[in-house]
C-alpha positions in Angstrom: 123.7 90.4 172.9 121.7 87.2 172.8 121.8 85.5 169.2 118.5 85.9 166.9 116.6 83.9 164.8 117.5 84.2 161.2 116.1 86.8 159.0 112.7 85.3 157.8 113.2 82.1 160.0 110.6 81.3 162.9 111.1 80.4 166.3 108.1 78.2 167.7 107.0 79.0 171.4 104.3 76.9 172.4 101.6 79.4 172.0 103.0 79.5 168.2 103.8 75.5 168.0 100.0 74.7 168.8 98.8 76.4 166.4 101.2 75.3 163.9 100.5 71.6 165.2 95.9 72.6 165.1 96.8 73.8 161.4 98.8 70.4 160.8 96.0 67.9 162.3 93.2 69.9 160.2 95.6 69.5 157.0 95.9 65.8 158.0 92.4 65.0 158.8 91.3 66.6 155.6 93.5 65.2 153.3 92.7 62.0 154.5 89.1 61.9 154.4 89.8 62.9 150.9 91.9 59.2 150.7 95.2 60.5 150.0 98.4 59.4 151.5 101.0 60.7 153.6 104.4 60.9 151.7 107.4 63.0 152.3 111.0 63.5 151.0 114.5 64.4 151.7 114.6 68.4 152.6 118.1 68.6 150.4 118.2 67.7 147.1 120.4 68.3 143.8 120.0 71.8 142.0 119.2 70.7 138.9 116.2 68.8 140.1 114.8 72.6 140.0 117.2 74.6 137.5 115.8 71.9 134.6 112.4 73.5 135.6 112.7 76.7 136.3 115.8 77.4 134.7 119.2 78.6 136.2 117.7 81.7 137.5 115.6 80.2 139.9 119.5 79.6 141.9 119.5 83.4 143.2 116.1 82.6 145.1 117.6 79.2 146.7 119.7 78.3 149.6 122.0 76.4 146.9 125.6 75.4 147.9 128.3 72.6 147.0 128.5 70.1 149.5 131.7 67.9 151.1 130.9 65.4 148.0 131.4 68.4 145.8 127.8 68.2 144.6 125.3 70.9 143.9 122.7 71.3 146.0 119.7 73.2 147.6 117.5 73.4 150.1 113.6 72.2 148.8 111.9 75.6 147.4 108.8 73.6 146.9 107.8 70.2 146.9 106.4 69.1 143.3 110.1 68.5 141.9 110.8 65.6 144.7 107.4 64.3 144.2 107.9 63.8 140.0 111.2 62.2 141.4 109.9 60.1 143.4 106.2 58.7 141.3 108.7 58.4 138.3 110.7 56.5 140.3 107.7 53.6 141.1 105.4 54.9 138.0 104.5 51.2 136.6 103.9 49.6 140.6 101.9 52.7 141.7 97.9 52.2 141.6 96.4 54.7 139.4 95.4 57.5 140.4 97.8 58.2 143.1 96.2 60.1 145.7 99.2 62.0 148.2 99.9 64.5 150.1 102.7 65.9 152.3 103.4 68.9 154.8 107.1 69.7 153.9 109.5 72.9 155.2 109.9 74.8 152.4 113.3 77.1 151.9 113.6 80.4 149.7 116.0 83.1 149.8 113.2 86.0 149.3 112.4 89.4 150.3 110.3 88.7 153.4 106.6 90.7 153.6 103.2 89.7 155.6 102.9 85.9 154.4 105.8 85.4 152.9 108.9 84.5 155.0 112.2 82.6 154.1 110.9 79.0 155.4 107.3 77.7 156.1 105.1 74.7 156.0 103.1 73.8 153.2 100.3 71.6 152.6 100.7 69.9 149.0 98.0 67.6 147.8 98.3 66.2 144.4 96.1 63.8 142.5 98.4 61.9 139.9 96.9 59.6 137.0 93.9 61.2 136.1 93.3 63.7 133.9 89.4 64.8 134.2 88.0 67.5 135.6 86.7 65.7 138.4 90.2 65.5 139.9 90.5 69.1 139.4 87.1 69.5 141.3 88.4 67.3 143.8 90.9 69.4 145.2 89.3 72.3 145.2 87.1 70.7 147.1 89.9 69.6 149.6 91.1 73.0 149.5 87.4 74.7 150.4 86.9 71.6 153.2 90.2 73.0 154.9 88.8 76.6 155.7 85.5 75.5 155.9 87.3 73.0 159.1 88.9 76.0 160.5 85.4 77.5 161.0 85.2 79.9 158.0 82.0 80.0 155.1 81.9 81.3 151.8 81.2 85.1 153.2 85.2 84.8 154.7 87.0 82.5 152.2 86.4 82.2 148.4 88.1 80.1 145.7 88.4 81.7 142.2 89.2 79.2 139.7 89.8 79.7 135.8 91.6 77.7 133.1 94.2 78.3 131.0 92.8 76.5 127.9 89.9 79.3 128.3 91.9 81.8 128.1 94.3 80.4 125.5 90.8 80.0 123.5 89.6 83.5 124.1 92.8 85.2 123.5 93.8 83.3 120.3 89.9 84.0 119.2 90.6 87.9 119.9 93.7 88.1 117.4 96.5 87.1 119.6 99.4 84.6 118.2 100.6 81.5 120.3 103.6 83.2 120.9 102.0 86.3 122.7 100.1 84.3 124.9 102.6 83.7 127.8 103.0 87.7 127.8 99.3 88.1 128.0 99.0 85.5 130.9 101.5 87.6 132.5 99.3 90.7 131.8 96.5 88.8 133.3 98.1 88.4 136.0 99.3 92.0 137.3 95.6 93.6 136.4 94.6 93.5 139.8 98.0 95.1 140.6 98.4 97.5 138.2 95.7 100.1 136.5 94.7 99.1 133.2 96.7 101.8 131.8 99.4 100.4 132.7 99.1 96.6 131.5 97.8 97.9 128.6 100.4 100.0 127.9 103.3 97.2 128.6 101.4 95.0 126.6 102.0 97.2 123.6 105.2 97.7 124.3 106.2 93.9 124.0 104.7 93.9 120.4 101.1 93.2 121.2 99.0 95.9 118.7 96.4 98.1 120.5 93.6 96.0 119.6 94.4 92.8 121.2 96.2 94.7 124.0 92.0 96.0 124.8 91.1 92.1 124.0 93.5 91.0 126.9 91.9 93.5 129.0 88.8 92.5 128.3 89.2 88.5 128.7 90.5 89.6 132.1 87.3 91.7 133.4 85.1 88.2 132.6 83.3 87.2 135.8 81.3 83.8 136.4 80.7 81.0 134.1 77.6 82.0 132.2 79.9 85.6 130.8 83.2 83.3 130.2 80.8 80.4 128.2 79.0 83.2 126.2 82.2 84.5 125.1 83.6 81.1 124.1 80.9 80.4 121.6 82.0 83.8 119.8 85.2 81.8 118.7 86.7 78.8 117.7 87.3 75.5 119.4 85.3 77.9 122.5 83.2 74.8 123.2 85.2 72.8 123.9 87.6 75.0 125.9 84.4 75.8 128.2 83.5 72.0 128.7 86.1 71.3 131.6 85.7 74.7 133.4 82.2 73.3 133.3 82.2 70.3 134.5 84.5 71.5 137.6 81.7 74.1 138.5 79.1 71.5 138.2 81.2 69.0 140.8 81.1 71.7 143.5 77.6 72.5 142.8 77.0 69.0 143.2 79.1 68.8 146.2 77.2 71.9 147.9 80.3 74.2 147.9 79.1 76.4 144.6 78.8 79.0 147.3 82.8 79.5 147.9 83.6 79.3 144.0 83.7 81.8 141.7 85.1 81.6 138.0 87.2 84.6 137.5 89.8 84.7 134.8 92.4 86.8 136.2 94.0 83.8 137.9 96.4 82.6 135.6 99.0 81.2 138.3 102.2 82.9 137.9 104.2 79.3 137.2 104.3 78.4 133.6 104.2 74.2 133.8 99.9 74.4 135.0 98.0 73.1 131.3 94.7 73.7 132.5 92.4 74.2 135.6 94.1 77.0 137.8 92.6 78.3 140.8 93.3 79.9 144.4 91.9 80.8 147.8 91.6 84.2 149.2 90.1 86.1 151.8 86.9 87.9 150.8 88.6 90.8 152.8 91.5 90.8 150.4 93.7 91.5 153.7 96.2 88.4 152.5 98.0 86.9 150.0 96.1 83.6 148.4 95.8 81.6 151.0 96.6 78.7 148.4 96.8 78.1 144.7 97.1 75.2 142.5 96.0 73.6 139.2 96.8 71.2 136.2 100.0 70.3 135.2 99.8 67.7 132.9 103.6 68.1 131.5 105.5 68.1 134.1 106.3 64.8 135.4 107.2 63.6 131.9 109.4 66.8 131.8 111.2 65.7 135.4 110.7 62.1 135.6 110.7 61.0 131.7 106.5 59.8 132.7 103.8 60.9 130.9 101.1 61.1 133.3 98.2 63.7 133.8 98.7 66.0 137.4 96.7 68.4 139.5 97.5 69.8 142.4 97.6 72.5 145.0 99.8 74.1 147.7 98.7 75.9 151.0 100.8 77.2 153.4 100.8 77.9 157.2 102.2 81.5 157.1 99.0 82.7 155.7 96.8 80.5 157.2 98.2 81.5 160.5 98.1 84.9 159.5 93.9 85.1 158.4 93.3 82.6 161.6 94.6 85.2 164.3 92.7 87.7 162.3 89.8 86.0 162.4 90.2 85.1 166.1 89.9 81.2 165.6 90.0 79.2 168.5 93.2 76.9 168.7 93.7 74.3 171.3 96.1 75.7 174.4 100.0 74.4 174.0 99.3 72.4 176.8 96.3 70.9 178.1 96.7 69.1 182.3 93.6 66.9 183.2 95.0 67.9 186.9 97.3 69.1 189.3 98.7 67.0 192.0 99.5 68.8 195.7 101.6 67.2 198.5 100.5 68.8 201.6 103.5 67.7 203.4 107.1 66.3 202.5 105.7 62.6 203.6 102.7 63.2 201.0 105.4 63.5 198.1 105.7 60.2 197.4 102.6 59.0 197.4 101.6 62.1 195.0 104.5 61.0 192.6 102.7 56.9 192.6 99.7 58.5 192.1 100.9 61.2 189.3 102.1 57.9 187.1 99.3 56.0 187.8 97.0 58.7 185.9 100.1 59.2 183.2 99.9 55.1 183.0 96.0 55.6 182.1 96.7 58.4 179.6 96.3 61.3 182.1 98.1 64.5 181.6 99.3 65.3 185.0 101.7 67.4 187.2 103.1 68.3 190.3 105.8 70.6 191.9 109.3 69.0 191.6 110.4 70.5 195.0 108.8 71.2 198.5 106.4 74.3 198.4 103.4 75.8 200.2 100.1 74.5 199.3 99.3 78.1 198.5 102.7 77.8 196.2 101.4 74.7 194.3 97.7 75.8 193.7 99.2 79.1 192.0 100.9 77.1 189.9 98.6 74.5 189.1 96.4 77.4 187.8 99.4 79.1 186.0 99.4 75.5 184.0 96.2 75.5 183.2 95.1 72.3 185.0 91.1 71.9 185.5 91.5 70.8 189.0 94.2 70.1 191.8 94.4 66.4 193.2 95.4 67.5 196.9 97.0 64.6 199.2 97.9 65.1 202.7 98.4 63.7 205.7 95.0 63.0 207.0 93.6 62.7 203.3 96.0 59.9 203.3 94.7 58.1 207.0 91.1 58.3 205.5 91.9 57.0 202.2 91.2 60.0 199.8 92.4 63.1 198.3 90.7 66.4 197.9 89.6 67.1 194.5 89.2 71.1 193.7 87.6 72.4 191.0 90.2 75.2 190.4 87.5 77.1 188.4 84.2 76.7 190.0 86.2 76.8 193.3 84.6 73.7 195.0 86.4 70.5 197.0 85.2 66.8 196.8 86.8 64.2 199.0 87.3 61.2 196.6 88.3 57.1 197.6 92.2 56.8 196.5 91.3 53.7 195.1 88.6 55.6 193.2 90.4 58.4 191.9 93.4 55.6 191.0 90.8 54.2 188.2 90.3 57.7 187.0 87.5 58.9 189.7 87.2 62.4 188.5 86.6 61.4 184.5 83.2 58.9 185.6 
């Protein structure tokens, strides 16, 4: 039996490695019209870079082993760890804010389901330095520019933001203590999986009364910015809690991408380090899982690094990307693309065919031709198996007259062309 891929690991055929590669150069050319940097890190790194924060059960989701230095360590889950390691690192010589980004493979030991698989690529773009809500705007902004590259408007792809000082104003305004407010995020969070019922009913059961169990319920089922800043006036400190959520709203307006945005308060983000802006991308089909997520997390690097600097950021990865393009029938550049075939007519004509084949490959030309003596018929077949545009075709009397035959393998016409014409890239003028 012929050996398999591991379980929720990817093989990349070309078909699958172009578009992997189209999602890569849109990440790329995105990220850098944005001005952020490329950065990237080591794909092994010590455990407790991710136990201190996520704690030690975070271990059973990890490919986490001791290596031949008896060390602890583990495959990257994510990428925000390494990059607090590695700003913390260079804190004082970095220019403020620092503007990077990376495409790293990612490693977790997970139940696999449609857009979540053991490995994948991510897209991480963080903006490090700054804590206004312009940043925040910024890469959401990023975020919307990457589906809006891949072809899609806001009637495919929507980003529902929300902020977690909002909700911590609207909940503690509603009767809720401090210490109840990480089990009602994580009430918020299930109420588009679960029936109301049924949050309500586990939120009572963890101590919260009945009252503010409805209150959670009802922070949740706020849509828009106008509903979420008329209930923030109701309580205290709401003002200011609304000011930011605001001000990001505003940006995109500003930026013409109001369109794709939509403040909606059940996204809490299910990690507990984001402070404040949260948001993610979906589908407006609601086929997927979020096609990315990200947010605020002004503690973090302090907590990793021992630097007290303000964070936002966001990941996207390709599964789900890859999943919503092939849904959505996006073009994606062919594995391979020849500018031409070359034929040898005869076994004299091969070497001639193979100076000519590196002169075009000296000019930047993709080219090929068949490695061993076949029919003309033989090599035509397979120039169009390739996918080349034309066929160069040199033969003997081609070469006594000082051409070759150019065909237009789709249109299905011939045009004698000068050698030394076709040598300075005749067919491209």
């Amino acid at each position: 039996m012929q050996g398999k891929a591991l379980p929720g690991f990817r093989d990349f055929y070309p078909d699958a490695l172009a578009l992997r590669n189209h999602i890569f150069a849109t990440w790329r050319s995105v990220a850098r019209r944005y001005g952020f940097e490329e950065y990237d890190g080591p794909p092994l790194e010590p455990l407790d870079l991710y136990t201190q924060k996520s704690g030690e059960e975070i271990v059973q989701q990890l490919y986490a082993f001791r290596d031949k230095g008896d060390r602890d360590v583990a495959l990257r889950p994510e990428m925000t760890p390494s990059l607090a390691r590695m700003v913390g690192a260079r804190a004082q010589a970095l220019k403020k804010p620092i503007r990077w980004f990376s495409i790293p493979q990612l490693f977790r030991y997970e139940r696999q389901q449609r857009g979540r698989l053991r490995e994948h690529f991510q897209l991480n773009m963080d903006l490090i330095g700054e804590g206004g809500p312009l940043a925040d705007a910024e890469l959401i902004a990023a975020a919307v520019d990457i589906l809006r590259a891949f072809g899609f408007g806001p009637e495919h792809v929507q980003a529902r933001i929300s902020d977690r000082r909002v909700l911590k104003a609207l909940l503690l305004g509603r009767g809720l203590t401090e210490a109840q407010l990480p089990i009602a995020f994580g009430a918020i969070d299930r109420t588009e999986r679960e029936q109301p019922a049924a949050v309500e009913s586990r939120l009572v059961q963890a101590g919260v009364a009945t009252a503010q169990a409805k209150a959670v319920l009802e922070t949740a089922s706020l849509r828009g910015l106008d509903a979420v800043v008329a209930a923030l006036a109701k309580v205290q400190g709401g003002a200011d809690a609304a000011e930011p959520l605001r001000e990001v709203c505003g940006a995109l307006d500003a930026m013409g991408l109001g369109a794709f945005a939509q403040v909606d308060l059940t996204i809490v983000r299910g990690l507990a380090y984001y402070t404040g802006t949260v948001f993610e991308l979906f589908d407006t089909g609601k086929t997927l899982r979020a096609i990315c997520g990200g947010g605020r997390y002004d503690d973090l690097l302090e907590q990793i690094a021992g630097v007290d600097l303000p964070c936002a950021g966001f990941g996207m990865g390709d599964v789900v990307l890859g999943e919503l393009l092939k849904e959505r029938a996006v073009a994606v550049p062919a594995p391979a693309a020849l500018d031409a075939f070359l034929v040898a007519v005869s076994g004299e004509d091969v070497l001639p065919v193979i100076r000519l084949a590196h002169r075009f490959r000296d000019r930047g030309l993709a080219v090929e031709y068949a490695l061993k003596p076949q029919a003309v018929r033989k090599q035509i077949e397979l120039a169009v198996a390739r996918g080349a545009p034309r066929a160069v075709i040199v033969g003997p009397d081609e070469r006594k007259a000082g051409i070759a035959v150019v065909r237009d393998l789709r249109a299905g016409t011939e045009t004698p062309v000068p050698l030394a014409e076709l040598e300075e890239g005749g067919w491209t003028k």
